[in-house]
C-alpha positions in Angstrom: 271.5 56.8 -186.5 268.7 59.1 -187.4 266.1 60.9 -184.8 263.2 58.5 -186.2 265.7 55.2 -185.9 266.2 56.1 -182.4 262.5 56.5 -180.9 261.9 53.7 -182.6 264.4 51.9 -180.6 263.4 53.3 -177.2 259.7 52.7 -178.2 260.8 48.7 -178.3 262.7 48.5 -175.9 259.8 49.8 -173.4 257.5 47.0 -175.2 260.2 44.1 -174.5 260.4 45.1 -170.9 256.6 45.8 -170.6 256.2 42.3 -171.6 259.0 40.7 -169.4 257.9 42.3 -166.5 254.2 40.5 -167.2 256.0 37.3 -167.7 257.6 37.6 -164.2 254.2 38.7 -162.5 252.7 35.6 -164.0 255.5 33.5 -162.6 255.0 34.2 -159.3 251.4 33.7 -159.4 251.9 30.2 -160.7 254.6 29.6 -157.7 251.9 31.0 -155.0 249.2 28.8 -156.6 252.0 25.7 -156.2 252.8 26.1 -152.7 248.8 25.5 -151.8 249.2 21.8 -152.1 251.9 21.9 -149.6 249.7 23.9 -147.3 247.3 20.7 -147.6 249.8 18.5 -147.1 250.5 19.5 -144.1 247.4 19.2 -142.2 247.6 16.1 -139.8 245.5 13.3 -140.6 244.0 10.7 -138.1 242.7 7.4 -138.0 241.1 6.1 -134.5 240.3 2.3 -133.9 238.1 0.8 -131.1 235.1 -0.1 -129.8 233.2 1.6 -126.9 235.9 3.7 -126.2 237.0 5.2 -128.7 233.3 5.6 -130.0 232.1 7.2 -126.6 229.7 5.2 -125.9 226.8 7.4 -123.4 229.3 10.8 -123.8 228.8 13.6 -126.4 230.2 13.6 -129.8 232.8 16.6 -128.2 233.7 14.2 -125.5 235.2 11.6 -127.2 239.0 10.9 -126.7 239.5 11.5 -130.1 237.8 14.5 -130.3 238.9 15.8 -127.5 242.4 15.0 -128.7 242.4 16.7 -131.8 240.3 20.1 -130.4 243.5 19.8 -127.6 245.9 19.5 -130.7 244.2 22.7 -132.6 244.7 24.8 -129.5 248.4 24.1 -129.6 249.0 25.4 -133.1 248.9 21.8 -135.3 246.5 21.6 -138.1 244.6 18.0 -137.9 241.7 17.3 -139.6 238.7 15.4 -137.9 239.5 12.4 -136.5 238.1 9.1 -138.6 236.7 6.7 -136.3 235.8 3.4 -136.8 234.8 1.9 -133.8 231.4 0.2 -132.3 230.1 -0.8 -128.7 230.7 -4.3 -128.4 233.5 -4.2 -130.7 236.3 -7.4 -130.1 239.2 -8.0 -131.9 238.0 -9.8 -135.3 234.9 -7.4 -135.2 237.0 -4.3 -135.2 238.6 -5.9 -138.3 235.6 -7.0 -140.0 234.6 -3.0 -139.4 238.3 -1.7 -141.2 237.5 -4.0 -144.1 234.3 -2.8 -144.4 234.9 0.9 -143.9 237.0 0.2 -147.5 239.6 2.8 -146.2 241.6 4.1 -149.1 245.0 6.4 -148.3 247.4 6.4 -145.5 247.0 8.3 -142.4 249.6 10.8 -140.0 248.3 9.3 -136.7 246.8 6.3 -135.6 245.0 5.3 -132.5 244.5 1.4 -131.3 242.4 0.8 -128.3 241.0 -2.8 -128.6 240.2 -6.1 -126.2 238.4 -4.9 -123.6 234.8 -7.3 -125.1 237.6 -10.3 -125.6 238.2 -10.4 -121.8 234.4 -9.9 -121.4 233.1 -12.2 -123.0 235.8 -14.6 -122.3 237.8 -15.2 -125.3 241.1 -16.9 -125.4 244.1 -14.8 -124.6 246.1 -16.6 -127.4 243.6 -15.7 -129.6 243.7 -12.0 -128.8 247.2 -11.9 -129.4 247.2 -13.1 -132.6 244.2 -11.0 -133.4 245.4 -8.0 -131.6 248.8 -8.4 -133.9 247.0 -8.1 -137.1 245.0 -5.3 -135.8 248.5 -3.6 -135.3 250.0 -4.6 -138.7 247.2 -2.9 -140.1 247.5 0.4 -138.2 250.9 0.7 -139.1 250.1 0.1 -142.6 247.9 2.6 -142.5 250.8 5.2 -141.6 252.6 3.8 -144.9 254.8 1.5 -142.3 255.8 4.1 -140.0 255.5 2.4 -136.2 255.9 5.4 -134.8 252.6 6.6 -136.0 250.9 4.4 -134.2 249.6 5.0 -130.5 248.5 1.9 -128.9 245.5 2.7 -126.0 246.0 0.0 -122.9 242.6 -1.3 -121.9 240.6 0.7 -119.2 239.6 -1.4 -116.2 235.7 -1.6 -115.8 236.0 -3.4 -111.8 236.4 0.3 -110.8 233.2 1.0 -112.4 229.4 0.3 -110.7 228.5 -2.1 -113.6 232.2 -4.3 -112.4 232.8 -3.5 -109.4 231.0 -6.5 -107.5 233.5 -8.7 -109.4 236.5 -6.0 -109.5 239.4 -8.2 -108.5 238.7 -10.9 -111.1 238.2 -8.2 -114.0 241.2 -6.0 -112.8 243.5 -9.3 -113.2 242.3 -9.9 -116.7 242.6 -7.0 -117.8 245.8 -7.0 -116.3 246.7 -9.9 -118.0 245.4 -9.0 -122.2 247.3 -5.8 -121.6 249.9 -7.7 -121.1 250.0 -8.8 -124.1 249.0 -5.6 -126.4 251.7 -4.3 -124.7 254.6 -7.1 -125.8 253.2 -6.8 -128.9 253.3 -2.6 -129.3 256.8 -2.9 -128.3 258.0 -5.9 -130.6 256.4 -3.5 -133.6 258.1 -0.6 -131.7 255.0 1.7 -131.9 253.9 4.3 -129.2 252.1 2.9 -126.1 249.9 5.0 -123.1 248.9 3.4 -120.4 245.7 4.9 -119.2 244.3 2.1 -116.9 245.3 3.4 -114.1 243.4 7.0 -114.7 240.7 4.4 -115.3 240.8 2.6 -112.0 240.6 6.3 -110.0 236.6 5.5 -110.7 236.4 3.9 -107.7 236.5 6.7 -105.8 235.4 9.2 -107.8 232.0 8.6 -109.5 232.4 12.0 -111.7 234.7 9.9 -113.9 231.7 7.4 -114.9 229.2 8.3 -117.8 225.7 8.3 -116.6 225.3 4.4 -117.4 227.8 3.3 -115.1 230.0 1.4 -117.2 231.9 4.0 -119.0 234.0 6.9 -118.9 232.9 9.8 -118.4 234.0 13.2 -120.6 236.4 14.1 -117.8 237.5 10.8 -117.9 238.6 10.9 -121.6 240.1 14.4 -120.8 242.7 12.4 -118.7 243.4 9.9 -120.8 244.5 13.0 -123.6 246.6 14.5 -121.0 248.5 11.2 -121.2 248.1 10.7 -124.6 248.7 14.5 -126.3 252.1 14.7 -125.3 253.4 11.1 -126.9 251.4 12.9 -130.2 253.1 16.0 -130.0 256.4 14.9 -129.6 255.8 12.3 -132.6 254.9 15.1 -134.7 257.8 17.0 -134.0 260.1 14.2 -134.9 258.1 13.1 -138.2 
């Protein structure tokens, strides 16, 4: 091989590596760019259904359960987006699902709340009626988690006897309550969802006004702030088992 042939050779040889070496810069661009997706992926989403409760009704936006919930979440390290809410004061059963189909909510969510029936008792509906309203409310939630019960966090029903607005008529309200939680409780378990039970915390207005939002019927912020102490940990340890 002559002096000329061989520069010639080391000359290409520099140029095939040069060019390689670009090659497998550009690759792992492409996989950095790929893995951003995933990072997207994995930021909780969450769906909240209800009425007065779950709106806040006489609280600040920052004090709503949901809110509340998710800032709680954020401080523990999980990345959750805002929480959806579709929820209105007055809100019963069939109007909470008159409100979903209007909403036109397309996609399927990480985490679901369902806190519904407290305008059913007031106004007097039919408990037979709530159940079967109350189930179809549930099939929809859990469809909305692409079938996954356990994605679904049924809210009992707060008791408003302990409150100034109910508490002239407590005993009869506490009972009925009683009685329609009953029943969104059968039916949480039959789907085998997650259930918290928060009427108690509720009741505790009785004797301690702070937990009432100024109009006297609802909870206050503090309030809310113990119903996510009961309800962060069923969320947390669904999350960690997803």
């Amino acid at each position: 091989m002559t002096k000329m042939n061989l520069i010639l050779l080391i000359i290409s040889f520099v140029l095939w590596s040069s060019c390689t070496a670009t090659n497998d810069l550009n690759s792992e661009v492409l996989n950095e760019d790929s893995v951003v997706p995933k990072e997207n992926k994995s930021i909780i989403s969450y769906l909240a259904l209800g009425d007065s409760y779950t709106i806040g009704q006489d609280v600040e936006e920052n004090e709503r359960f949901p809110v509340q919930l998710v800032k709680r979440l954020i401080d523990s390290d999980v990345k959750i987006d805002s929480p959806t809410i579709i929820a209105r004061t007055g809100w019963t059963t069939d109007e909470l699902a008159k409100g979903i189909e209007d909403a036109n909510l397309t996609g399927t969510y990480d985490l679901v709340t369902l806190l519904i029936g407290v305008n059913n008792q007031y106004r007097g509906r039919d408990t037979a009626e709530y159940r079967h309203q109350f189930r179809e409310l549930l099939n929809k939630a859990v469809g909305f988690t692409n079938g996954i019960e356990k994605r679904v966090i049924v809210i009992s029903i707060p008791d408003y006897g302990a409150t100034p607005f109910g508490i002239s008529d407590a005993k009869r309200i506490g009972t009925e309550i009683d009685i329609f939680n009953k029943i969104n409780k059968e039916e949480t378990d039959l789907k085998k969802a997650n259930y918290v039970y928060i009427t108690s915390i509720s009741r505790a207005a009785k004797d301690d006004r702070s937990l009432i939002a100024s109009d006297g019927l609802h909870p206050s912020g503090k309030m809310y702030s113990f119903w996510v102490d009961a309800i962060f940990p069923v969320v947390k340890n669904m999350l960690n088992n997803r």
